[in-house]
C-alpha positions as CSV (number, residue, x, y, z in Angstrom):
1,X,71.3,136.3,31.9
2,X,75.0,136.5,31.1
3,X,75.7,132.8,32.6
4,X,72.5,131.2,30.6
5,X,73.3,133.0,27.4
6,X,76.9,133.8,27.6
7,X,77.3,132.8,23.8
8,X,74.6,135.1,23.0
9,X,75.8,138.3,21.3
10,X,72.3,140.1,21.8
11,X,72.5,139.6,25.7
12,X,76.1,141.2,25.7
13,X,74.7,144.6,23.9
14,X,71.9,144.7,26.1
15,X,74.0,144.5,28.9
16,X,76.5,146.8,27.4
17,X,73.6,149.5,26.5
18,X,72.8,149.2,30.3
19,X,75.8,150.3,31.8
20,X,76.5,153.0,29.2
21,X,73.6,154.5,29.1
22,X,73.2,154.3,33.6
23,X,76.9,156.0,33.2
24,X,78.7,153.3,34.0
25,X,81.1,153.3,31.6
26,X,84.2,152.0,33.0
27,X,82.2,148.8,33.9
28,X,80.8,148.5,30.8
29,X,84.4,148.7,28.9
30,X,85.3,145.8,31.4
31,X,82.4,144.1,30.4
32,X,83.1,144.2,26.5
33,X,86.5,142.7,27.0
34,X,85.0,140.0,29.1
35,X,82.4,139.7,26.2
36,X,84.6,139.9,23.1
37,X,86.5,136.6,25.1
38,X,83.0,134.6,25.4
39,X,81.4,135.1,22.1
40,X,82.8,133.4,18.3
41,X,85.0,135.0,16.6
42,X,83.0,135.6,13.4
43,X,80.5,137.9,15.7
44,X,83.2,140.4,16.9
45,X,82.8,142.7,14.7
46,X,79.3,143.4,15.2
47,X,80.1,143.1,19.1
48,X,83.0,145.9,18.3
49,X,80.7,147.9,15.7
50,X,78.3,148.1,18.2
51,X,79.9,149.1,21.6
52,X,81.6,151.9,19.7
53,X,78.0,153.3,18.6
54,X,77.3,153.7,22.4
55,X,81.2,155.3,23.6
56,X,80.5,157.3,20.6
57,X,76.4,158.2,22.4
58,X,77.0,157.5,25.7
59,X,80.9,157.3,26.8
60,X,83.7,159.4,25.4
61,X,83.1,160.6,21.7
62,X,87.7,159.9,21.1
63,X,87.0,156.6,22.6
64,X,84.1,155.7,20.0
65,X,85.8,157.4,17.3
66,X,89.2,155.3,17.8
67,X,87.1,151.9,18.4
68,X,85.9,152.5,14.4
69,X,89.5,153.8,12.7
70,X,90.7,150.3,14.4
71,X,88.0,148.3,13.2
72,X,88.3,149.6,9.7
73,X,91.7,149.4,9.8
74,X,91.3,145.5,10.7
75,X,88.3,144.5,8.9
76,X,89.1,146.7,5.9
77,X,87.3,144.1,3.5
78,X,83.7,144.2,4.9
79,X,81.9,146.6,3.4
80,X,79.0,146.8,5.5
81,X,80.9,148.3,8.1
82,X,81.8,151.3,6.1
């Protein structure tokens, strides 16, 4: 799926949900760098908002926690995200 739709942000989550939720989560970190580098720009911050729903469900609560303060801290201006 990932080399048919790599542009596709939904196919990255899905992906991503996979490996967190099968406890995979060091695979699934690699896999959201390799993701943030293959999707547009303007979609990384719903790519970012949601892999740090699932460390924040599924991985390491710091980890989820930290991915949010930073993307706050970045994207300070979009509201939706607060």
């Amino acid at each position: 799926m990932i080399k048919k739709f790599y542009s596709d942000i939904s196919t990255w989550i899905s992906f991503l949900l996979f490996y967190m939720k099968n406890n995979q989560i060091e695979k699934g970190r690699k896999l959201f760098v390799k993701a943030l580098a293959s999707i547009e720009k303007r979609q990384h911050i719903d790519l970012i908002s949601k892999f740090a729903q699932f460390e924040f469900c599924y991985g390491d609560y710091e980890n989820g926690k930290t991915l949010f303060e930073k993307l706050l801290a970045l994207y300070w201006e979009r509201l939706d995200k607060w």
